[in-house]
C-alpha positions in Angstrom: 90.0 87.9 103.7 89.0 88.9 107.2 90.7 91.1 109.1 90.1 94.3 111.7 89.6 96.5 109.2 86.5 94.3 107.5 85.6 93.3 111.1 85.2 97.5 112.3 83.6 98.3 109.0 81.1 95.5 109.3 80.3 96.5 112.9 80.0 100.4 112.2 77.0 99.4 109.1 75.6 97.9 111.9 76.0 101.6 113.6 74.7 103.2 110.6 77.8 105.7 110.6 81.0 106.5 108.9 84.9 105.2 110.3 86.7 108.1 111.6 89.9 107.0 110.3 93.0 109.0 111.9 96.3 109.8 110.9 99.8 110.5 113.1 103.3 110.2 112.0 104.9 106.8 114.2 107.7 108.8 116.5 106.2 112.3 116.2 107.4 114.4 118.4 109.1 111.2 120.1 108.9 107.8 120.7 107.1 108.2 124.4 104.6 110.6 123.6 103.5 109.4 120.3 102.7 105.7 121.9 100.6 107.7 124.5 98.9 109.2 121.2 98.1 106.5 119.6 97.2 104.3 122.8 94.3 107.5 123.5 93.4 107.7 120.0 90.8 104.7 120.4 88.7 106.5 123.5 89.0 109.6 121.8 87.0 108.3 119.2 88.9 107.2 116.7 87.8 103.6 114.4 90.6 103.2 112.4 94.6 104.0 112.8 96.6 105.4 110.1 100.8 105.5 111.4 102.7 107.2 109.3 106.1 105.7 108.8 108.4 109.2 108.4 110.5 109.0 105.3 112.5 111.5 104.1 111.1 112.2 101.0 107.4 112.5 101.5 106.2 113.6 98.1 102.6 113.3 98.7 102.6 114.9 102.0 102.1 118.8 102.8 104.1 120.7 105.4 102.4 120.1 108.1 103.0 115.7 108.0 106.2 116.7 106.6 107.8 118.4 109.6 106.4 115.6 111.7 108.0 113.0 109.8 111.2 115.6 110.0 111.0 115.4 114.2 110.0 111.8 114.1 113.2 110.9 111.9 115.4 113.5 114.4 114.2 111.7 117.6 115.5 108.8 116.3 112.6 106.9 114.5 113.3 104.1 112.4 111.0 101.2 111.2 112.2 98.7 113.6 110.6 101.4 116.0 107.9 102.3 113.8 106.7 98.5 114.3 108.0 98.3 118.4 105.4 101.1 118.4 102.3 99.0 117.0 102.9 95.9 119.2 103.3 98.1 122.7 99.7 99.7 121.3 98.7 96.0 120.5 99.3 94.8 124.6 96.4 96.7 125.5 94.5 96.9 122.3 93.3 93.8 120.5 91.0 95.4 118.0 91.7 98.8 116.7 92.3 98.5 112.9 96.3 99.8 112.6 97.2 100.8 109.3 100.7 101.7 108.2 101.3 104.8 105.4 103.9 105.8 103.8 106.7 105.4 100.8 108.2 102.0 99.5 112.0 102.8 100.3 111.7 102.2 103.4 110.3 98.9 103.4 112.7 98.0 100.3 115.4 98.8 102.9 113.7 96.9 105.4 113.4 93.8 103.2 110.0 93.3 101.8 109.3 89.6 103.1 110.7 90.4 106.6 109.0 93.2 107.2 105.8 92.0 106.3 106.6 89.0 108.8 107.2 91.0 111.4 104.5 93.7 110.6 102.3 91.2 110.7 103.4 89.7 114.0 103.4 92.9 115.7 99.8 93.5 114.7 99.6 95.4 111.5 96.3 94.8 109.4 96.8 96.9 106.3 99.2 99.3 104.0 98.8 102.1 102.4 102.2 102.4 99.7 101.5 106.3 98.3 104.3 105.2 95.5 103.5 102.2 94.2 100.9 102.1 91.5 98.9 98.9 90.2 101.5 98.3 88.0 104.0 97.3 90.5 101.2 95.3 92.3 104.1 92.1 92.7 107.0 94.7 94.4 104.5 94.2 97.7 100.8 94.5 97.3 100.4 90.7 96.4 102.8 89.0 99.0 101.1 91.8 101.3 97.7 90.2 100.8 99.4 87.1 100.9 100.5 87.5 104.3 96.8 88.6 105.5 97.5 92.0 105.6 95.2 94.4 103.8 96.7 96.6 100.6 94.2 99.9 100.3 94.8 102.0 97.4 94.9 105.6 96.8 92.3 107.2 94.1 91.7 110.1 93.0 89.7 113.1 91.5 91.7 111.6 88.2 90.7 108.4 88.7 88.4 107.7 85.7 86.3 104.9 85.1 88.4 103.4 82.6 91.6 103.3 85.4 89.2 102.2 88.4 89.1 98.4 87.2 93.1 98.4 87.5 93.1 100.4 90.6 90.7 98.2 92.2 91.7 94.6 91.4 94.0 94.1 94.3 92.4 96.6 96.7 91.4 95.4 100.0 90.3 96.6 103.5 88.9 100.1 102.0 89.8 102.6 99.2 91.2 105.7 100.2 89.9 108.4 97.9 91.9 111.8 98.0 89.5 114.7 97.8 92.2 116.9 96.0 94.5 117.1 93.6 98.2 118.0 95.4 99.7 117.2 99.0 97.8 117.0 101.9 96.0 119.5 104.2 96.6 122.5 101.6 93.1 123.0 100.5 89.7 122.2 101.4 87.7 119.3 99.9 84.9 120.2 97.5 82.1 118.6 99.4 79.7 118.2 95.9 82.7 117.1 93.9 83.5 114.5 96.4 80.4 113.3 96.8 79.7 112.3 93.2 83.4 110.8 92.5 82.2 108.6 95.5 78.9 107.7 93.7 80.7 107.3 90.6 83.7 105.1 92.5 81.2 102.7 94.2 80.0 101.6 90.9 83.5 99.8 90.1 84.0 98.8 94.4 82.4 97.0 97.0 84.9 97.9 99.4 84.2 100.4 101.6 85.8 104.3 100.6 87.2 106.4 102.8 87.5 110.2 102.4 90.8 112.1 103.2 92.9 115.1 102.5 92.2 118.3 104.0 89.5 117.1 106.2 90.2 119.7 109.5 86.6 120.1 111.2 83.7 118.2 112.2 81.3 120.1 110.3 83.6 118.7 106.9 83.9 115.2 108.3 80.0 115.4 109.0 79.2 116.3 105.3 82.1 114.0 103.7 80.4 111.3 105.6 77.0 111.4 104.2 78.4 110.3 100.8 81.3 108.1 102.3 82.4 104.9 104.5 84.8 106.8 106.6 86.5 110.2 106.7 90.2 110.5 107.2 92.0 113.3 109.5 95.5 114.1 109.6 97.6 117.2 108.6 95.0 118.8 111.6 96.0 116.3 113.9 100.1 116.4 113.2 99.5 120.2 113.5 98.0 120.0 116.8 101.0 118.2 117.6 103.1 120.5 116.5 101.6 123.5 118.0 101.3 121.9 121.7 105.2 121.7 121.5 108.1 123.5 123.4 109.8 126.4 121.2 112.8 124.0 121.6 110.2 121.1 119.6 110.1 118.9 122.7 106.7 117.5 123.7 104.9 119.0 126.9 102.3 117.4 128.7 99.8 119.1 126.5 100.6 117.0 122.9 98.6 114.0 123.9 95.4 116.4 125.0 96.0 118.2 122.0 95.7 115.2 119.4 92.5 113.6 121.7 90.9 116.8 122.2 90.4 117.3 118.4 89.7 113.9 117.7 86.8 113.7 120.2 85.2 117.3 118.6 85.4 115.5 114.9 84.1 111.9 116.4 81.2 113.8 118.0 80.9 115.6 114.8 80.5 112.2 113.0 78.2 110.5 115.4 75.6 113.5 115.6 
């Protein structure tokens, strides 16, 4: 299956460099500001976008993508707006890989065939479900790739070679590999550990892998992406967010900067 995703990783070997894949929460700190995120994220220097869709049970996430999802959710964010959000990016962008992440409830509420109709028609090309193992692969990943949108799987440190074939088998667009065990953007990756799980990972995948959790600077990105297909940024981003904000939690005219500023030090970190 072609799609953006294979289409930007097929261009970027061509580059000889790694996908600077980014993560924001869809709504964070508000509807307004995060579509002028996500619109700038592109120049900035992102490859890939990663929208969180908030939820309010975000096992997997650490504080930092939790209290976005918290002032996403309290500005009024729901999926219908989640997926507004990733058509008004799509009128000006035609080609930016958009990736949605999250938890399964809310797509179960949703309804799983409509909203990957009407994910796919707004311009979605891939999921990432944090909650749904290989096991539950009919619940969506196979009427996701059904509907030509990409399912990319989570491993992990813990993902031995004996689990890889299951993990795999339905994967598609790129494997996310999680450089630590826990919730995200609590600790720092261990650069040599990461780099042989990769090794050892690309012996079961062709797919491409991409490197996440706890990624923060461009010196990290720079050494994950030796090893890797792409490096994944997030907690640092939603904190940037979070820290350009009013006292009150409103968005000044400083959040978008904030977000793009960062970005462009990590994607110059990457290309160098």
């Amino acid at each position: 299956m072609t799609t953006r995703i294979s289409d930007k990783f097929s261009a970027l070997k061509h580059q000889s460099r790694a996908a600077l894949v980014t993560f924001v929460t869809a709504g964070d700190p508000d509807y307004d500001t995060s579509l002028k995120i996500i619109q700038g994220l592109p120049k900035a220097g992102a490859d890939i976008l990663e929208l969180g869709m908030p939820f309010t049970d975000p096992m997997a996430d650490g504080p930092a993508i939790q209290a976005g999802g918290l002032r996403a959710l309290a500005s009024g964010q729901t999926m219908k707006k989640t997926l507004k959000l990733v058509k008004a990016f799509r009128a000006d962008d035609k080609d930016t890989p958009v990736v949605l992440m999250g938890y399964y409830n809310p797509i179960y509420v949703y309804g799983v065939e409509k909203f990957l109709v009407d994910a796919k028609a707004c311009g979605v090309d891939g999921l990432i479900v944090v909650d749904l193992p290989p096991e539950e692969d009919d619940e969506l990943c196979i009427p996701a790739l059904a509907a030509g949108l990409n399912f990319i799987r989570l491993t992990t440190p813990t993902t031995d070679d004996n689990r890889a074939p299951a993990v795999f088998k339905h994967t598609s667009g790129f494997v996310y590999y999680v450089s630590v065990l826990g919730i995200t953007g609590t600790k720092a990756p261990d650069l040599k550990s990461v780099a042989s799980n990769v090794k050892r990972l690309k012996k079961h995948t062709a797919l491409p892998i991409c490197v996440g959790f706890g990624v923060k600077t461009a010196e990290q990105a720079r050494a994950i992406a030796k090893n890797a297909d792409g490096v994944v940024v997030g907690s640092a981003l939603v904190s940037a967010v979070e820290k350009s904000l009013t006292k009150s939690g409103k968005a000044t005219a400083q959040t978008p900067k904030a977000v793009h500023k960062l970005v462009a030090e990590i994607a110059q970190g990457l290309r160098s």
